[in-house]
Residue, then its C-alpha position, 0 to 999 in steps of 0.5 A: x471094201x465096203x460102203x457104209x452110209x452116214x447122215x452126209x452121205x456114202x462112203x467106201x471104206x477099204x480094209x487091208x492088212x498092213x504092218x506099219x512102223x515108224x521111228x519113234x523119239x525116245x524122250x526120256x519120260x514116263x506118265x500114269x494118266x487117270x481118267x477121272x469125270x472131272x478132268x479128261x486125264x490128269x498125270x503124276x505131275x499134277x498136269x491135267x487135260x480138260x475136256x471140251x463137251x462136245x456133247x454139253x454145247x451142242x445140246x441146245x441144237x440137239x434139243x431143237x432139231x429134235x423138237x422139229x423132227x418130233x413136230x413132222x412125224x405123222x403116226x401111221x403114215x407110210x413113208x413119211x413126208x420130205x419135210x420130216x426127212x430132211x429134219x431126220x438128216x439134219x438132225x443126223x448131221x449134227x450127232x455126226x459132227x459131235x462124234x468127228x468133233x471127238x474122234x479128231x480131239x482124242x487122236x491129237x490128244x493120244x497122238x501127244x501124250x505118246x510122242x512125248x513119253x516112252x512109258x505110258x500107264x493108263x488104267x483099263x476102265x470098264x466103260x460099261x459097268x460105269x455108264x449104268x451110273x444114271x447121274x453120270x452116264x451121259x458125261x463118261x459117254x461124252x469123255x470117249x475115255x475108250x477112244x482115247x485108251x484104243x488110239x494110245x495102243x495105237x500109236x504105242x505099237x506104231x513108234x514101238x513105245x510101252x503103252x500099259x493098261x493096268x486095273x483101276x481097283x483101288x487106285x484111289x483109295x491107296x496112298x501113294x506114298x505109305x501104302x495105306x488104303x483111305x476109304x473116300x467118296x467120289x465127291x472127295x477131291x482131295x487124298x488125305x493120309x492119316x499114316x503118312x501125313x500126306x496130302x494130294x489131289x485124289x486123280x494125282x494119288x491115282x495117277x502116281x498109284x497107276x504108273x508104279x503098277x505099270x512099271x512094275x509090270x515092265x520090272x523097273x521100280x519107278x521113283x518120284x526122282x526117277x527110276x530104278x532098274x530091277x534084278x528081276x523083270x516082269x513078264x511080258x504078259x501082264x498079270x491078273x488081267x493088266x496088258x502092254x501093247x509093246x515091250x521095251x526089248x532092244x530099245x534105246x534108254x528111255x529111263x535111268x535103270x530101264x533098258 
């Protein structure tokens, strides 16, 4: 146990180790999620989740408690005076409103994807590496993309679902239905292929690219119309760095050709 303290107080926080399980309903679906700064995650099917910008519309509080915090502080004056800790704490209060704002919206949003599809394929974005875009940096921390992606891993080793992290390079770029990579700016919203003649939303393109790598990474063929099994499976592992948080070993059904 220990006690940990936030802007509103102290809190004891225990730490045991339990293995919890829950039966989970087998539904029959699978999804590929991208995580994209346009839309929180969009699916294979072109469904799309958007995200509320916690951040963006608490900005204008933020600014203002800031202010007056700045206004009460006395350089080299030690302790500083009540009235600046009470800005201090109000200003604490309201980054910790928006953090549990997240954290509560990432949970239900996790929680329902996974009850609602056997497989799910997301791509292992690295967080780090793409906050160091200043442009973009400040909406890619608000998204909780990382959140999100810990609490599906969750909830898949809960009810015991595939829930499967593949490498993001390329997913973009290829097309999902020749294969052919088409070179394209962030800024360009809408796969073009001049092989195959096909023409999609790009996060659609990915999402579809994202699901037949996770797919095969459980050694089924996944198909627009369905799925296919395999001869051979794929190791449980993963390969070059892709990862599963649960097989589909003695389970039920949950596709055509996937046992």
């Amino acid at each position: 146990m220990r006690v940990v303290r936030r802007a509103d107080g102290y809190y004891a926080q225990f730490c045991f180790d339990s293995a919890r399980k829950e039966e989970g309903k087998y539904t029959g679906n699978v999804v590929g999620l991208d995580l994209g700064p346009k839309y929180f995650i969009k699916d294979q099917n072109d469904n799309t989740v958007i995200y509320p910008q916690f951040l963006l519309k608490s900005e204008r509080r933020l600014k203002k408690a800031q202010r007056q915090l700045s206004k009460k502080i006395v350089k080299g004056a030690k302790p500083q005076s009540n009235n600046y800790h009470k800005a201090r704490k109000r200003l604490g209060k309201i980054h910790l409103k928006i953090q549990r704002q997240r954290k509560d919206w990432v949970i239900k949003q996790a929680r329902c994807v996974v009850a609602s599809n056997d497989v799910v394929v997301y791509e292992d974005l690295k967080i780090a590496n793409m906050v160091k875009n200043h442009h973009l940096a400040k909406s890619i921390s608000d998204a909780s993309w990382y959140q999100f992606t810990q609490w599906l891993d969750y909830y898949g080793k809960i009810w015991d679902k595939a829930v499967v992290a593949v490498e993001p390079n390329y997913t973009s770029q290829d097309c999902s239905n020749c294969g052919m990579r088409v070179k394209k700016s962030l800024s360009t919203r809408t796969h073009s292929c001049s092989n195959c003649g096909i023409e999609i939303c790009r996060d659609t393109n990915a999402a579809v690219n994202i699901l037949n790598s996770g797919m095969k990474m459980l050694g089924v063929e996944w198909q627009h119309n369905g799925t296919s099994g395999q001869e051979e499976s794929a190791s449980l592992e993963g390969k070059h760095g892709e990862k599963t948080t649960s097989t589909m070993d003695g389970k039920p059904e949950i596709a055509s050709g996937l046992r």
